[in-house]
N, C-alpha and C positions, 0 to 999 in steps of 0.2 A: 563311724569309728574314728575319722580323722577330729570329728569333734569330742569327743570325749578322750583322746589320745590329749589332744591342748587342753583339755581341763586339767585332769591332773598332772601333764608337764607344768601347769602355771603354776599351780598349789606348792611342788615339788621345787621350784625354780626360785619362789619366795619366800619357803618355809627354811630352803636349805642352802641358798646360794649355789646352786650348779647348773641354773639356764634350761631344765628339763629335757637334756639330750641323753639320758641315763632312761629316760622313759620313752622321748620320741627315737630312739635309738633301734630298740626291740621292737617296738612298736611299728614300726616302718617297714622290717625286716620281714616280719611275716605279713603285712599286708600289700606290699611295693608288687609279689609275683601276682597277684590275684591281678593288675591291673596291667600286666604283660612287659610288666623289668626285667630282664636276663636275670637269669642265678650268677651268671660272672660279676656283672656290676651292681647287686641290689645293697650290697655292704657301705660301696661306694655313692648310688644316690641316696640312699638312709643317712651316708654323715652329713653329705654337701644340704640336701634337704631339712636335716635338723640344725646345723649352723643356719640356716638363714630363720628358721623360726626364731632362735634363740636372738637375733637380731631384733625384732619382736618385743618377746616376754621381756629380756632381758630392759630392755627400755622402761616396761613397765615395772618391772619389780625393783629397779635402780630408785624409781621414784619412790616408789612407796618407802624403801628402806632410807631414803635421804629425809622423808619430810619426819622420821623418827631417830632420824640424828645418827644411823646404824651405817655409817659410811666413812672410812678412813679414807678423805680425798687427797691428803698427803701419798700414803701406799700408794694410792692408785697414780696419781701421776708415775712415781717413780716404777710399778710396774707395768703402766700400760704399754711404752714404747718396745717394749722384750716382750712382750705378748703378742702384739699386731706383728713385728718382724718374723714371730714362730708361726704365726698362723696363716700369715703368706706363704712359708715353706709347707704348710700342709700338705695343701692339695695336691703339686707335684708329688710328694712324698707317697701320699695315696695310692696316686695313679701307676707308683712303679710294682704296689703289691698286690696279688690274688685277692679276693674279698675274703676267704677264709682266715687269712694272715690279720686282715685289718679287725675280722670277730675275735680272733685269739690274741691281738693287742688288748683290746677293750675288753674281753673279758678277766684276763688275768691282769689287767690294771686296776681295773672295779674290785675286784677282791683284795690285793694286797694293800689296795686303799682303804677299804672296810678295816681290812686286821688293825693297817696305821693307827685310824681312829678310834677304833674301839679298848685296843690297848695302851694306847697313849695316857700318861699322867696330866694334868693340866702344869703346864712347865711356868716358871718363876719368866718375869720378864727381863728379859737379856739385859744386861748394865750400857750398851752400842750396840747400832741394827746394823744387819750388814752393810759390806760398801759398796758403794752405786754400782762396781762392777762385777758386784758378785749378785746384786740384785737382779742384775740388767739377764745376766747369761739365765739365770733361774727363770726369771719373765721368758726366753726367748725356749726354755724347756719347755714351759707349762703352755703357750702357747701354741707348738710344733703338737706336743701331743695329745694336747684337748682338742685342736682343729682335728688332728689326723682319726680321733673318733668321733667328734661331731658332738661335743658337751662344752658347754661354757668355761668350762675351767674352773669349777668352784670344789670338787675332787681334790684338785691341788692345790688352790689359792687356800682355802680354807683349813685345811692343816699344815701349809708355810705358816699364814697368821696367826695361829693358833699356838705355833712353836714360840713365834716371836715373842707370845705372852701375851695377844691382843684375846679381847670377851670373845665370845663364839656369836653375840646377836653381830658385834662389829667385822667379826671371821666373816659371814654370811654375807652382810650387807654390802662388802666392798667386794668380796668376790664376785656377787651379782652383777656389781658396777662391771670390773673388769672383764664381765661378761661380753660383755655390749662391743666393746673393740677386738676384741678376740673374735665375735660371731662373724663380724663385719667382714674383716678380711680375710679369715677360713673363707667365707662361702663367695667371696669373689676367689679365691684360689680354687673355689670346688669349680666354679661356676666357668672357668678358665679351663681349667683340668677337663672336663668333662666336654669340652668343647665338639670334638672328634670322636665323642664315644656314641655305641648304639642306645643311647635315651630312648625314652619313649615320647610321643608328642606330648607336648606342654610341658616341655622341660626345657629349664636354662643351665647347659653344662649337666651336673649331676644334681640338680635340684630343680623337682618336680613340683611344677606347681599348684597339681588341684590340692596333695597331699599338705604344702604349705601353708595354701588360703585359707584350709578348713581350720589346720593346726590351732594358726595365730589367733583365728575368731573368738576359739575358747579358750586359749591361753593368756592372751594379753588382759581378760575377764579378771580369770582366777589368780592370776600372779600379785595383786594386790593381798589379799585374803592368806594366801603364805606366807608372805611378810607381817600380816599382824600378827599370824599366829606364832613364828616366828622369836616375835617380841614377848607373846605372854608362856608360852611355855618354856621351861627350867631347860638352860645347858644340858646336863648332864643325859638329860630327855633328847634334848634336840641330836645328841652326839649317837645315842642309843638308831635314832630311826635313820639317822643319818649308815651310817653303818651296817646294820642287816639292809636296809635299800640295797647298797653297791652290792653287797655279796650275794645277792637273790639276783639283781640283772646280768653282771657279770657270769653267772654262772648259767644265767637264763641264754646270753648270747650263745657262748661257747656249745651249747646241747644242743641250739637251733643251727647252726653250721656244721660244727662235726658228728653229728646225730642220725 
């Protein structure tokens, strides 16, 4: 399960720019109790557990979208330092909420991010990008709250850039990128957080290892392969699966906690 859970996070991570925490997410949530995770903290090792894979994929599908040219490495400098500063605040952040609170972030995030993109016009590109320190605070958003569910951030990087006026393959591919910093220090914040909690053995903090090892094997695979596809299928296509995705997990969490 834990390998076909990273297959199609990989697919999902390169096809779409969001690191496959929108699938290892759910995915985690009902498989974590069968292997004896409390119901109080299985919210909590599902994030910290899916940031570290996304450290992973995210690697992988960074390359593949760089050697196709799909990577604004300008952006990403100017976003990545507001992303790693939010995503060190995760994990405290986490740690102060019920696991129930942290499923009804992420799932009514996941949706009104579906609505974003799916109604959204494709916008003119801006005449000046914002300025650094409107950037910075934005990065230091998308970071706090991608950590805090455990998704690379490509949810919200990808409809910033998108606003900006950037293509949707270069939406994707940087978001991917800025995946990679954001997983890193989410899951040393989970991995901290979770230090003092009742884990189950083979866990570091709130990230479980057999559940990650299996992950990555199949993820880091497929995460090329959604990046090509990525590339040859039409925006308007990529915007479409992008969108029913969030609003199908999103609401998939929420029935799995409050259900």
């Amino acid at each position: 399960m834990y390998l076909i859970t990273g297959a199609v996070a990989g697919v999902m991570a390169g096809l779409l720019g969001i690191g496959g925490g929108f699938v290892i997410v759910p995915a985690l949530v009902f498989l974590l109790p069968q292997f004896g995770v409390d119901s109080a903290i299985v919210m909590h090792v599902a994030v910290g557990t899916s940031l570290a894979t996304i450290v992973v994929t995210a690697s992988s599908s960074l390359w593949a979208h760089h050697k196709r040219q799909g990577v604004n490495w300008v952006m990403f400098r100017r976003l990545s330092p507001g992303i790693v500063v939010g995503a060190l605040l995760s994990g405290w952040l986490a740690d102060q909420l019920a696991t129930q609170w942290l499923a009804l972030i992420f799932g009514c995030g996941a949706m009104l991010m579906s609505l974003q993109i799916a109604l959204a016009q494709q916008p003119q590109p801006r005449a000046q990008p914002p300025s650094f320190i409107t950037q910075s605070l934005v990065a230091t958003l998308f970071g706090s709250a991608s950590g805090l569910v455990g998704i690379g951030g490509g949810s919200l990087v990808v409809p910033y850039l998108h606003y900006l006026g950037e293509r949707m393959t270069v939406c994707i591919g940087t978001a991917a990128s800025c995946g990679l910093p954001l997983a890193l220090a989410g899951s040393i914040s989970f991995a901290w957080a979770g230090s003092d909690a009742p884990v189950p053995q083979f866990s570091l903090g709130y990230i479980y290892l057999p559940a990650f090892l299996g992950i990555i094997i199949a993820s880091t695979a497929t995460a090329p392969l959604g990046a090509k596809l990525a590339h040859v299928l039409p925006a308007p296509l990529l915007k479409k699966i992008f969108a029913v995705f969030l609003a199908i997990v999103g609401a998939q969490i929420i029935i799995k906690s409050f259900g």
